[in-house]
N, C-alpha and C positions, 0 to 999 in steps of 0.2 A: 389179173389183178388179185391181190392179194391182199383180203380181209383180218383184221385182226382180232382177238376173241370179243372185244365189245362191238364192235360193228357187226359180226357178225350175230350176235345178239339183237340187237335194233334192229337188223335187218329181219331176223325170224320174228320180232314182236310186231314189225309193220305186217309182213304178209299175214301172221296170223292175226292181225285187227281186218284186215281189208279183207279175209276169207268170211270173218263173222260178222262184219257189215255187209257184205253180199247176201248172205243168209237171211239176216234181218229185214234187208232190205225186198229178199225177195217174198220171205213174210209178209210184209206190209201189203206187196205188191197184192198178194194173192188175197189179203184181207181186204182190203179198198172196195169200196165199192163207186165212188166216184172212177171213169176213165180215165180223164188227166192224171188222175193221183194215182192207178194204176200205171201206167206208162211214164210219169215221173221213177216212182219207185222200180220199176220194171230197170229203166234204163240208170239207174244210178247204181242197180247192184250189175250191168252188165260191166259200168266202168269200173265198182270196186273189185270184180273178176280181174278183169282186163291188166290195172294196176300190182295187184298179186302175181298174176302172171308174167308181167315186167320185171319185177323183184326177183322172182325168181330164178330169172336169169343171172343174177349177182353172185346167184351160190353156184354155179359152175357148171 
């Protein structure tokens, strides 16, 4: 498939939101002190990983 230079734009602006909400989120994780809300944060930056890594299949 073949992207064209504005998707292909969107595209690097998604993965690079969902790389720095992983980050954040793993921030948070490690800041929490409650467990659920460690492990909330925990696993939401593993989906925003996971999602990035998805994407990135688009670029080839």
């Amino acid at each position: 498939m073949n992207l064209n230079h504005m998707e292909l734009q969107s595209l690097r602006h998604l993965i690079g939101s969902h790389m720095m909400m992983e980050k954040k989120l793993n921030f948070y994780a490690d800041e929490a002190q409650d467990p659920q809300c460690r492990q909330m944060f925990a696993q939401s930056a593993k989906s925003a990983s996971q999602t990035a890594q998805k994407l990135r299949t688009f670029l080839g």
